[in-house]
C-alpha positions in Angstrom: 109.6 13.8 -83.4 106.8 14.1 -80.7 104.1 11.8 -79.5 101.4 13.5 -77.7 99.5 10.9 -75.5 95.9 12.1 -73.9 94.2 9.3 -71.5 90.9 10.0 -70.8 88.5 8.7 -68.3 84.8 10.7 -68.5 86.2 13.8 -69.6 83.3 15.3 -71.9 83.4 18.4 -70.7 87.4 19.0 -71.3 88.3 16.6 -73.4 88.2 18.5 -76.7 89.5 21.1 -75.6 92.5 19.6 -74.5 92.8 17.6 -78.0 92.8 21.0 -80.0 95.4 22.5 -77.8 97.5 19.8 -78.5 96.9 19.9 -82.1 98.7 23.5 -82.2 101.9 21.9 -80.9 104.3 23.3 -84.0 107.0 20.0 -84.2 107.7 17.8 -86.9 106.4 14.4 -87.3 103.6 15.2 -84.3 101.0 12.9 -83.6 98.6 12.6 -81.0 97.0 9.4 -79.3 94.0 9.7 -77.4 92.9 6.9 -74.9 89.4 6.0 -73.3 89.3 4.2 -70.6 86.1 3.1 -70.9 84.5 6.7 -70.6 80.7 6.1 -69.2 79.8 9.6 -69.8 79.3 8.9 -73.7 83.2 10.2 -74.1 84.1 7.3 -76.8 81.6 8.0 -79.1 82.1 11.6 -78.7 85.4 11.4 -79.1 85.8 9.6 -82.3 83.3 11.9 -84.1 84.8 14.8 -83.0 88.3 13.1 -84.4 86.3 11.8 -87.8 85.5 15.3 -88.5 89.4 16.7 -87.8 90.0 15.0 -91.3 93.8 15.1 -89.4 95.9 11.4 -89.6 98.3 12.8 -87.0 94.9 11.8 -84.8 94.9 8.9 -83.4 91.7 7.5 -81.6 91.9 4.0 -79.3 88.9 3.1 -76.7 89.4 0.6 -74.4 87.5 -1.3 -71.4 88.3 0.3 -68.8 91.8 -0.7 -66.7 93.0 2.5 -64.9 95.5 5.5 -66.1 99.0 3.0 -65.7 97.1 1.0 -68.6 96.5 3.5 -70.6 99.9 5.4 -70.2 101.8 1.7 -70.9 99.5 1.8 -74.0 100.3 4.8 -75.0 104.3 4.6 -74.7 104.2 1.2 -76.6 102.2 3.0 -79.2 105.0 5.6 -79.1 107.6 5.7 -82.0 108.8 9.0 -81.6 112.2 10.2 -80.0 109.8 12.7 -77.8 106.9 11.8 -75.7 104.5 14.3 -73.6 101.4 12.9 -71.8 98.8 15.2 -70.4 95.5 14.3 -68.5 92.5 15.3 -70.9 91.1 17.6 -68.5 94.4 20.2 -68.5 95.5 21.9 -70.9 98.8 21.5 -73.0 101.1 24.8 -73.8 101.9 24.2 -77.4 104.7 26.6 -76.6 106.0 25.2 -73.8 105.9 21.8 -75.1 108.3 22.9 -78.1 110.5 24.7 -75.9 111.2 21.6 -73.8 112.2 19.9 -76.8 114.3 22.6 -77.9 116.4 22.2 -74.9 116.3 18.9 -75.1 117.7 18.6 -78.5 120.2 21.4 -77.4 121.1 19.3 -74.3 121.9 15.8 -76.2 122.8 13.5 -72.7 119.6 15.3 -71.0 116.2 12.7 -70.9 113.5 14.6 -70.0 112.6 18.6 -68.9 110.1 19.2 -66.0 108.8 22.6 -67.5 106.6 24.5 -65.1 102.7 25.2 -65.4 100.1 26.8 -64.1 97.0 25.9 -61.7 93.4 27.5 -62.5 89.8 26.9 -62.0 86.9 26.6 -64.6 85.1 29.2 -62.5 87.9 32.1 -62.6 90.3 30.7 -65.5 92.2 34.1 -65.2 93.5 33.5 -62.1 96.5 31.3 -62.3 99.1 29.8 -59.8 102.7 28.6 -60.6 102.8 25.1 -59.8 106.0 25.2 -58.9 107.6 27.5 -56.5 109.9 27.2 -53.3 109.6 23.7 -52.6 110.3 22.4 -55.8 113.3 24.9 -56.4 114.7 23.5 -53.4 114.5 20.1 -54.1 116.4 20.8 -57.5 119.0 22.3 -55.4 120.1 19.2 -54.0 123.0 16.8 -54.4 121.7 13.4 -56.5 122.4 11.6 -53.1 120.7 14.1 -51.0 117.8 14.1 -53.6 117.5 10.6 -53.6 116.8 10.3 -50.2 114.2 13.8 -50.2 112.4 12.4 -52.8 111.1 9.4 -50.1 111.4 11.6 -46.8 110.4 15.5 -48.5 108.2 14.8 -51.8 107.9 18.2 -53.2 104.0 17.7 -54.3 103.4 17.9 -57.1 106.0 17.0 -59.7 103.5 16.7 -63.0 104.1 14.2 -65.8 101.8 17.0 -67.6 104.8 19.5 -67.4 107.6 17.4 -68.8 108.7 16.3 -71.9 110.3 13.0 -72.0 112.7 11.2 -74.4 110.9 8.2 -75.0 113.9 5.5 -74.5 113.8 7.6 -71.1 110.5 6.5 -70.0 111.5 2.9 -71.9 114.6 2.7 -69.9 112.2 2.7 -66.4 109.6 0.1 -68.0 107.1 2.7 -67.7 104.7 2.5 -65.7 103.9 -0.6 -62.9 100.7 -1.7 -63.2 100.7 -2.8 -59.4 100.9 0.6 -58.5 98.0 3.1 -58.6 99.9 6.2 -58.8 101.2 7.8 -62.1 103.5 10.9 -61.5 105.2 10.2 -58.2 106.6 6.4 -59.3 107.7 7.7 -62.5 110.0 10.5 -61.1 111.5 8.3 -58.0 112.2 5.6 -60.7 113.9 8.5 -63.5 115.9 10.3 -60.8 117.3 7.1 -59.3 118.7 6.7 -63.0 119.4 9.7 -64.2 120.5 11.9 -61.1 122.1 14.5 -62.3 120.3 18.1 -63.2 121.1 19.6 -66.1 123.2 16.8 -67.5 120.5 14.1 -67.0 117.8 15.9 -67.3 116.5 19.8 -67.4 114.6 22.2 -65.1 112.5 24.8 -66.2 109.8 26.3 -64.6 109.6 29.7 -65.9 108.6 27.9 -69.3 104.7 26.9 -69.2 104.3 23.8 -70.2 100.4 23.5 -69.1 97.3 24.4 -67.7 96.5 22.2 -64.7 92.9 22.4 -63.9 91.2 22.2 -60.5 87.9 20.6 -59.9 85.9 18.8 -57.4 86.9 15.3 -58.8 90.6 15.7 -58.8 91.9 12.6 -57.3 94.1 13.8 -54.7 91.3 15.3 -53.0 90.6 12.0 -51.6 92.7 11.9 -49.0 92.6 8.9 -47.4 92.9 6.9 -50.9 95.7 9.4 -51.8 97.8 8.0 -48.7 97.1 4.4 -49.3 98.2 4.8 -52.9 101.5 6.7 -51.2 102.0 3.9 -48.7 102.1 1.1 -51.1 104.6 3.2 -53.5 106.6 3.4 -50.3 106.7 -0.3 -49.3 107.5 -1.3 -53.1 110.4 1.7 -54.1 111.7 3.1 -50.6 115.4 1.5 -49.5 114.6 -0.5 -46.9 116.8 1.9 -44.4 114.3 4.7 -44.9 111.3 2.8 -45.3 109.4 2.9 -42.4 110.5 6.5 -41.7 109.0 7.6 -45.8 106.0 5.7 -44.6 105.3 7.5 -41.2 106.3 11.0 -43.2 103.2 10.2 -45.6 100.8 9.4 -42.5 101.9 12.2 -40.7 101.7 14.6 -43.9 98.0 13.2 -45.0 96.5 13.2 -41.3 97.6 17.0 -41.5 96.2 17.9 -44.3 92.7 15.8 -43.4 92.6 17.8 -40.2 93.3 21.1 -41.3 90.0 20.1 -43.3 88.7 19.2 -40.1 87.8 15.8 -41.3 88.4 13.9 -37.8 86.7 10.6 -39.7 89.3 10.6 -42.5 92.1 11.0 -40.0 90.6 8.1 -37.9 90.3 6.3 -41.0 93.9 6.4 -42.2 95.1 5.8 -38.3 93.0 2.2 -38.5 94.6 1.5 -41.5 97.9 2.2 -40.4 100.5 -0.1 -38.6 100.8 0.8 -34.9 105.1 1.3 -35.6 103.8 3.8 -38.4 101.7 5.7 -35.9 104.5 5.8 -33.2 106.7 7.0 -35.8 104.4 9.7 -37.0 103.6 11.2 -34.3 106.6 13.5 -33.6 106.4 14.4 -37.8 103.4 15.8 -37.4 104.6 17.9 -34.1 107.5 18.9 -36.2 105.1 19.6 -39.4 102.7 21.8 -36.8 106.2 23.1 -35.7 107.4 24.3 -38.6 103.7 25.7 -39.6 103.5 28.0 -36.4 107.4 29.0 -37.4 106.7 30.1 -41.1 103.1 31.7 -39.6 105.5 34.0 -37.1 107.8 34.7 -39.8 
């Protein structure tokens, strides 16, 4: 019924942790598929002992050289011959409940091809205290028309949308081509591509955040911390999927949103970095986003 598909990429520490988790997902037919991508923290190795000794053939182990996340996330829907698919990063943590939930509405909801279930955000150092991942922005976003949606997905991404908190019918994910492998970018792609097809919300597919579908941890080497890498990756997802009427206004929103966040770090490098490696038209058009991003900031602050 389910496929459970864990890439990992030096993951040691979590790894495990994330593969018994998913073990207590209570479906028919589970399996799980974990992926290496050419781990050089000794994760392979570790990995398939700790799976040998599981004695559990719903396991399965592959280690690859080492190709980047799209790979391993094409690999692991081609491996997929189940009418479910989840994927989770191996350093969060799956809600076994959750996870069957989102199939249960699924099943209940025959049309519907994936649920975004919501999740929580921690850190390793105080594990008990946990943020929604979802909240105002997200709930507002749902509220939209499918037109009107379509065009905020480009204009007002509602970061973050998790692949780790849905469940997906796997023609769903087939139906898109999964993933491109010219693009760096896992979650955002994959949600621009399903909602362009299947628009509608709660025919074409379900919202749920009150049900947890995982732990999302918080570290030091998360990869959007890296803000300057996080915007080209943005950028290029911009010039490949954005309709060429909104194109250049998606692409200034992005500059405008990743210079704010650099210098609310006050990292005045990173934001001369991104500038540099921005079009001048992309700067011109930024600059009265970010006055209308400050804008709105000082408004919410007064409120």
């Amino acid at each position: 019924m389910i496929t459970l598909v864990i890439p990992s990429y030096n993951h040691i520490n979590y790894v495990f942790g994330c593969i018994d988790a998913a073990r207590a997902v209570d479906l028919p037919g589970r399996k799980i598929l974990v992926i290496d991508d050419g781990s050089t923290d000794g994760s392979a190795d570790a990995i398939g002992a700790f799976i040998s000794n599981l004695s559990d053939s719903s396991v399965e182990f592959i280690s690859k050289p080492n190709s980047g996340l799209v790979s391993s996330l094409n690999l692991g829907l081609s491996k997929a011959n189940s009418e479910f698919i989840y994927l989770v990063a191996s350093d969060d943590i799956p809600e076994a409940a959750g996870i069957k939930q989102c199939v249960e509405r699924l099943l209940a909801s025959a049309n519907a091809k994936f649920c975004i279930g919501g999740g929580y955000a921690f850190f390793d150092q105080a594990p008990e205290k946990r943020t929604p991942v979802y909240g105002a922005a997200q709930d507002e976003f749902f509220s939209l028309s499918p037109d009107a949606m379509g065009r905020s997905i480009f204009l007002n991404y509602p970061s973050p949308l998790l692949l780790q908190s849905t469940v997906f019918r796997t023609d769903a994910l087939r139906a898109i081509s999964g993933w491109d492998p010219k693009l760096m970018l896992d979650d955002y792609p994959t949600f621009i591509k399903l909602f362009t097809r299947f628009p509608v919300r709660d025919v074409d597919f379900l919202y749920a955040p009150e049900v947890s579908v995982v732990g999302y941890r918080q570290h030091q080497s998360n990869s959007y911390r890296n803000i300057k890498r996080q915007y080209l990756m943005v950028r290029e997802l911009m010039e490949t999927l954005a309709p060429a009427p909104i194109q250049r206004k998606a692409i200034a929103r992005a500059l405008a949103s990743y210079v704010m966040s650099a210098l609310k770090n006050g990292d005045l490098a990173t934001t001369l970095s991104m500038l540099r490696a921005s079009k001048f038209k992309d700067i011109v058009v930024a600059v009265p986003a970010v006055i209308g991003l400050v804008g709105r900031k000082m408004v919410g602050r007064s409120n």
